[in-house]
C-alpha positions in Angstrom: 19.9 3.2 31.3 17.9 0.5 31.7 16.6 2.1 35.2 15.1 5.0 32.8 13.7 3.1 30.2 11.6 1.3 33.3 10.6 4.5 34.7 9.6 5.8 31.4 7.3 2.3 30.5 5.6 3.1 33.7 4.7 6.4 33.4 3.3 5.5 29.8 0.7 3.2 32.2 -1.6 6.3 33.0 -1.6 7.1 29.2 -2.5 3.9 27.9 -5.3 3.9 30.4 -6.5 7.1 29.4 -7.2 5.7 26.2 -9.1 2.7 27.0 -11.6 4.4 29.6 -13.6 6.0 27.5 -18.1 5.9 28.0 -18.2 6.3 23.7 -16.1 3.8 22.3 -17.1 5.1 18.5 -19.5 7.4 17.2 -20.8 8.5 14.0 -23.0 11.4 12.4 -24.8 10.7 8.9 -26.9 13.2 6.6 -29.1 11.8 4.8 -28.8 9.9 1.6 -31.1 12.0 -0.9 -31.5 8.1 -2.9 -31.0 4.9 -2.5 -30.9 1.2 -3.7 -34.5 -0.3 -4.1 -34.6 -2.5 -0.9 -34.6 -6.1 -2.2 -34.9 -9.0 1.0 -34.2 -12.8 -0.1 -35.0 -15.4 2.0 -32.7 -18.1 1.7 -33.7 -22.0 0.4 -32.0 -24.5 -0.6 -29.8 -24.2 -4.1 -30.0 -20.5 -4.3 -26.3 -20.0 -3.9 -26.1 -18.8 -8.0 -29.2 -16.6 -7.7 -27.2 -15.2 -3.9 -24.0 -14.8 -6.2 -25.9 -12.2 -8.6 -27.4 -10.4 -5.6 -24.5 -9.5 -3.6 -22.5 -8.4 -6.8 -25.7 -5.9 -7.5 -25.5 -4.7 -3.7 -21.8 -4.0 -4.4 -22.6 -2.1 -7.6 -25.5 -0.1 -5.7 -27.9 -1.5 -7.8 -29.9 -2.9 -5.3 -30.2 -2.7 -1.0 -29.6 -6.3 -0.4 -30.7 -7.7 2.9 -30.0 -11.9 3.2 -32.5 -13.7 5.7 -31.0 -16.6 6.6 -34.3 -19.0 6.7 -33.7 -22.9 7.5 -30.5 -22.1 9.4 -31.6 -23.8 12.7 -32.6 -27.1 10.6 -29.1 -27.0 7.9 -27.0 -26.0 10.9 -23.5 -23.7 10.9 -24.9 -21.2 14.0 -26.6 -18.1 12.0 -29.5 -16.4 12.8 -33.5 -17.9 12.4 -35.8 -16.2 14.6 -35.9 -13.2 13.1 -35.9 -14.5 9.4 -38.7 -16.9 10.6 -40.8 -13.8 11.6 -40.2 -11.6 9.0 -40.9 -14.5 6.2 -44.2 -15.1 8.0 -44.6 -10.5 7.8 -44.6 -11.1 4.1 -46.9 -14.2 3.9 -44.0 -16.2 2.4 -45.0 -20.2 2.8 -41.6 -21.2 1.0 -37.8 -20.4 0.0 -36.2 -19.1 -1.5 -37.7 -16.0 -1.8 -37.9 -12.4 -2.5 -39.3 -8.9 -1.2 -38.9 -5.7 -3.2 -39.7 -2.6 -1.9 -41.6 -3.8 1.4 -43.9 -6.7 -0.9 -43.4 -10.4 -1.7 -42.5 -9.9 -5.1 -41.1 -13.1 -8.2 -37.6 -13.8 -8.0 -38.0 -12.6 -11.7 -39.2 -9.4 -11.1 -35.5 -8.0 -9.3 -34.3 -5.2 -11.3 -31.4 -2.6 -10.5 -33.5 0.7 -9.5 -32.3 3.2 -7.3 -34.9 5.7 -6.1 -35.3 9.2 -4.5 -35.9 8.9 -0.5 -39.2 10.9 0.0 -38.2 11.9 3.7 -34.8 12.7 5.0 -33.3 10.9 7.9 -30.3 12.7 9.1 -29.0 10.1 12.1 -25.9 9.3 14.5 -24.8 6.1 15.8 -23.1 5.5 19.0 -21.1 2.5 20.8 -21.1 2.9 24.2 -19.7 0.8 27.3 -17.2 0.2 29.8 -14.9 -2.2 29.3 -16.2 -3.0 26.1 -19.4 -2.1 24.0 -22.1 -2.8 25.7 -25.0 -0.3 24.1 -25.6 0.3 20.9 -27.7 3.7 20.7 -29.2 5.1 17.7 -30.9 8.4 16.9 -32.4 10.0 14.0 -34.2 13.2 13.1 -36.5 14.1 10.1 -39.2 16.3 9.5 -42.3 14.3 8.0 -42.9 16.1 4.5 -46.7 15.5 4.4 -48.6 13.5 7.6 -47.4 9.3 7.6 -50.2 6.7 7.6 -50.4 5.0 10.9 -48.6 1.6 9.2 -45.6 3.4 9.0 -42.6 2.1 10.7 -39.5 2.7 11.0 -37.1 -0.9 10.7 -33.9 -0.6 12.8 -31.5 -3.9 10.3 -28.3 -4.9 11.4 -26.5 -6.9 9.4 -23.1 -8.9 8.3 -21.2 -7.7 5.3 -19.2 -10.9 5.3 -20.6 -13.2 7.7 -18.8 -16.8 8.1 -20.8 -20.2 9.7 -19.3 -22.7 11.7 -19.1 -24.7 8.7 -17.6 -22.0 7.0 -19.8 -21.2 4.8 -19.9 -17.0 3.1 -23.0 -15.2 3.0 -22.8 -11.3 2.3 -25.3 -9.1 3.9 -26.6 -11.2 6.1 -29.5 -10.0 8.5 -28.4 -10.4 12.4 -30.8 -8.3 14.1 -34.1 -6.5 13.2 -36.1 -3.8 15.2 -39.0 -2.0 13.9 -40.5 0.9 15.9 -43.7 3.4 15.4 -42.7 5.7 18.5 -42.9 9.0 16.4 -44.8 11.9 15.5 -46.8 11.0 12.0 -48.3 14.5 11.6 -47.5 16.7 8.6 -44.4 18.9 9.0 -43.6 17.5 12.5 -40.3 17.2 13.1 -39.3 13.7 14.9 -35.9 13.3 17.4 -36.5 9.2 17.2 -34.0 7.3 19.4 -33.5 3.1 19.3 -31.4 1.7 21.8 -29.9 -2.1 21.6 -28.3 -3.6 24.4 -25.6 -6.4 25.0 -27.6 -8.7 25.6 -29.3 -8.6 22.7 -26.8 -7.8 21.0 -24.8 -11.1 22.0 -28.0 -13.0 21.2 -27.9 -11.8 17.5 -24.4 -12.9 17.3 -23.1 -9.3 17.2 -19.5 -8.8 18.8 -18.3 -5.4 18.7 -15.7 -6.1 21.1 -13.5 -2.5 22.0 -15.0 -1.5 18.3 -12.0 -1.5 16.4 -13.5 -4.0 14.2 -17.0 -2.6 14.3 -16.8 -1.8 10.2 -17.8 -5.4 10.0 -21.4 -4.7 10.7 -23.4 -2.2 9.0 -26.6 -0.3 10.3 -29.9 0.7 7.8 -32.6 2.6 8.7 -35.5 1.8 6.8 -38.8 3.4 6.5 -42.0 1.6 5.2 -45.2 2.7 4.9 -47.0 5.9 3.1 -48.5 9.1 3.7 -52.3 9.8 4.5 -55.2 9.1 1.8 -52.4 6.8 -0.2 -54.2 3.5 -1.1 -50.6 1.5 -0.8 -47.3 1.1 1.3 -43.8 1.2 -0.1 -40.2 2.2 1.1 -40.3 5.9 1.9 -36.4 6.1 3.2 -33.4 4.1 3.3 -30.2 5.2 5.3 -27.2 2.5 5.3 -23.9 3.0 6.8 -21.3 1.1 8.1 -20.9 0.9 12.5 -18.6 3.4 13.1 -14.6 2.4 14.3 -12.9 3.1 17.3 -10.6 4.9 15.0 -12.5 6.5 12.8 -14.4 8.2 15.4 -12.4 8.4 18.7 -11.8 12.4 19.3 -8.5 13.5 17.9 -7.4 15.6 20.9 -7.7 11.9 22.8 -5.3 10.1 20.4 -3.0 13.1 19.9 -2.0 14.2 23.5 -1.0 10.4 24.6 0.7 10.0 21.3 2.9 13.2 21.3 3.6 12.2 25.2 4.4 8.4 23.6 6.6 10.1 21.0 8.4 12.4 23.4 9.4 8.9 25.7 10.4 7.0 22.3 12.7 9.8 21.6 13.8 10.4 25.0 14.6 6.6 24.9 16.1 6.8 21.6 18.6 9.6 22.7 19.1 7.7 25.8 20.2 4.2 24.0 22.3 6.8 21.4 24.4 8.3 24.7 25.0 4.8 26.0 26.7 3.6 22.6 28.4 6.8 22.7 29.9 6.0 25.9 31.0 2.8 25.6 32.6 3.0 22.3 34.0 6.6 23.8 35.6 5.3 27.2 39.2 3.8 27.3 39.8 0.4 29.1 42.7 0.2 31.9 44.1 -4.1 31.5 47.2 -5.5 33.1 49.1 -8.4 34.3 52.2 -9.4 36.2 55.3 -9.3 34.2 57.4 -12.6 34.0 60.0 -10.3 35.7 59.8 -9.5 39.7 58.0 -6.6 40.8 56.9 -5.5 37.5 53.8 -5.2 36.0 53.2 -4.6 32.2 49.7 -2.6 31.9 47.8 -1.5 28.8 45.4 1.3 28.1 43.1 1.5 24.8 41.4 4.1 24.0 38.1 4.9 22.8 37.9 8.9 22.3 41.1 10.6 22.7 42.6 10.9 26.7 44.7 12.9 28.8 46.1 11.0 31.2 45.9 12.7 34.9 47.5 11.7 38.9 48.0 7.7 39.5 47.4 6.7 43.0 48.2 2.9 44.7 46.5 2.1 47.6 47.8 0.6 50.5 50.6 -2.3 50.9 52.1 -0.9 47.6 54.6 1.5 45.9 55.8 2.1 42.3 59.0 3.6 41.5 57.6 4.9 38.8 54.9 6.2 37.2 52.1 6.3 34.1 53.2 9.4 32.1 51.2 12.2 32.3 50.1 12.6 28.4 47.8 12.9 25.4 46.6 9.4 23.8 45.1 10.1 20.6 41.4 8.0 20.0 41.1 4.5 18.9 45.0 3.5 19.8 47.1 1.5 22.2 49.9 2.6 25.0 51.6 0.2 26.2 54.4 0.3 29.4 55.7 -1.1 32.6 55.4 -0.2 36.3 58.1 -1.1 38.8 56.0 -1.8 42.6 56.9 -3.2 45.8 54.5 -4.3 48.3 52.4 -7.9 48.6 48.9 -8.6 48.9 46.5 -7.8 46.2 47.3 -4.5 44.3 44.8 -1.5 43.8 46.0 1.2 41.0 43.2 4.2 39.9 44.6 5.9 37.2 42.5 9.7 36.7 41.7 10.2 32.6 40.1 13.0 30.9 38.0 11.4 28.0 37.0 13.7 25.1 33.4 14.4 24.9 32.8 12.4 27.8 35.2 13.7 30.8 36.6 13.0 33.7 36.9 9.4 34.5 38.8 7.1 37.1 40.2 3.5 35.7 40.9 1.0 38.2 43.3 -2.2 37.7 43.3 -4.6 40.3 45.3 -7.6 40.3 45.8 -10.3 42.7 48.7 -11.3 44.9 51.6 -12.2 42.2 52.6 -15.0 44.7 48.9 -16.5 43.8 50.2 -16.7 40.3 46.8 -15.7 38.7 48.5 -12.9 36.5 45.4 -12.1 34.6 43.3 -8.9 34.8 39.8 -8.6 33.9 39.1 -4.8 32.6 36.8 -2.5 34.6 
């Protein structure tokens, strides 16, 4: 049995591989949200952890888009992210934190209010995770039509952040910004219709403190594309678009053909092991056990045959050096009982008997008794 359950574990290998060598580790497709959240970035400074509280329980409502720029983390320590709160503070002309931006402008910290506004162009957009033996390229793309032509400030901001991000001094902070890519390589004119790709690599990836690993944990990040600017003749900028989702799983994305073939093959060897296992109990509860030792009185042993599943006792052969006068009868033993008797033998050396047994359900079968020498006087018999 054991032989079988080896050879099925190894043919299981090529399966498990199959799995694992995949170019897209996850990949997902998003339609556009037709509203959104008004975009609201804080910039972090000491003693704001109350004011941080209030924000992240808005995000979670939807009442806001919160992103959390970790500013001052180099100088108060615990690992996060700087350079790219550093830059994007010094975008909005911010000289001190904490701070806020609503809707693309350095705004109060008073002036935050729960609005959630229509998106005026429509960003329909696909993520994939992509590597070897482990993610290695994050590639987005996105596709819109621009409803009226885009002033030339318009960008398009590529944000990557945390939903639950821990420092090393174990410290919470929801939302919080890892990475941030803005990018004007697309068509601005009117009722042009853009096929806009971003790609991030490892390296970059590993410098933001991103680890998406084989991507089964790749939930933990989330992706928003975000785009500011305006549309030709417009005397101001603002958010035109916001699209947030969460990085797609392994799981949630892997092709189902690719998890159902190994795991109907993985089923079929479970079962096959399970019947196996099931045959082997049968077995050795069915099969009857031959035992017997040298009687007290000469030339005689006294044998003893248990059954498992009813027998029917068949021919009794002694091999050489030996004779009986007389024989195990030829009979019926119903299951689960004991028969016990005698055999009369001459002969010396050790004896060999194989008794021939019919088992029910489980057939023909050949018990052996050995026992040694009786002038040894070791008159015990260990079953086989």
């Amino acid at each position: 049995m054991r032989v079988v359950v080896l050879i099925l574990s190894f043919l299981l290998i090529p399966v498990a591989g199959a799995i694992s060598d995949l170019s897209v580790y996850s990949k997902g497709s998003y339609e556009s949200q037709l509203d959104a959240p008004i975009l609201v970035e804080w910039f972090h400074g000491d003693g704001d952890e109350n004011q941080v509280e209030l924000l992240e329980e808005m995000d979670r409502d939807g009442e806001i888009t919160l992103l959390h720029w970790r500013t001052g983390a180099d100088e108060e320590g615990g690992g996060l992210p700087d350079d790219d709160a550093s830059a994007r503070m010094m975008y909005h002309s911010m000289e001190s934190t904490p701070a806020v931006a609503i809707d693309g402008y350095k705004e109060n910290v008073s002036d935050i209010r729960p609005e959630v506004r229509k998106n005026e162009v429509l960003i329909d957009w696909n993520i994939q995770l992509i590597g070897s033996s482990e993610v290695e390229l994050l590639d987005i793309t996105a596709t819109w039509t621009n409803p009226h032509a885009l002033n030339g400030a318009t960008q398009v901001h590529v944000f990557i952040i945390e939903s639950n991000a821990v420092d090393s001094r174990g410290r919470e902070i929801g939302n919080l910004v890892r990475d941030w890519a803005p990018s004007s390589s697309f068509n601005f004119a009117n009722n042009s219709t853009n096929n806009w790709n971003e790609t991030i690599t490892k390296d970059h990836l590993d410098g933001a403190g991103i680890s998406l690993g084989d991507a089964t944990h790749a939930d933990e990040y989330e992706v928003l594309l975000v785009m500011i600017g305006g549309f030709e003749n417009e005397t101001s900028n603002r958010v035109l678009s916001i699209q947030r989702a969460k990085m797609p799983t392994y799981w949630q994305s892997v092709d189902n053909g690719s998890i159902l073939t190994p795991a109907i093959l993985l089923g079929m060897a479970i079962v096959c092991i399970g019947f196996i296992i099931m045959a082997e109990k049968k077995r050795e509860s069915g099969l009857p056990r031959l035992e017997g030792t040298w009687s007290s009185e000469a030339n005689v042993l006294d044998y003893k045959i248990t059954t498992g599943n009813s027998i029917d006792i068949g021919d009794m052969t002694i091999e050489k050096g030996w004779r009986s006068s007389s024989r195990i009868k030829k009979q019926t033993i119903s299951a689960k009982s004991v028969k016990e008797g005698k055999l009369k033998v001459t002969g010396s050396g050790k004896l060999s008997l194989k008794l021939a047994v019919k088992v029910d359900q489980l057939g023909d079968w050949i018990l052996d008794l050995n026992l040694p020498d009786p002038e040894s006087n070791n008159s015990k018999l260990e079953p086989d």
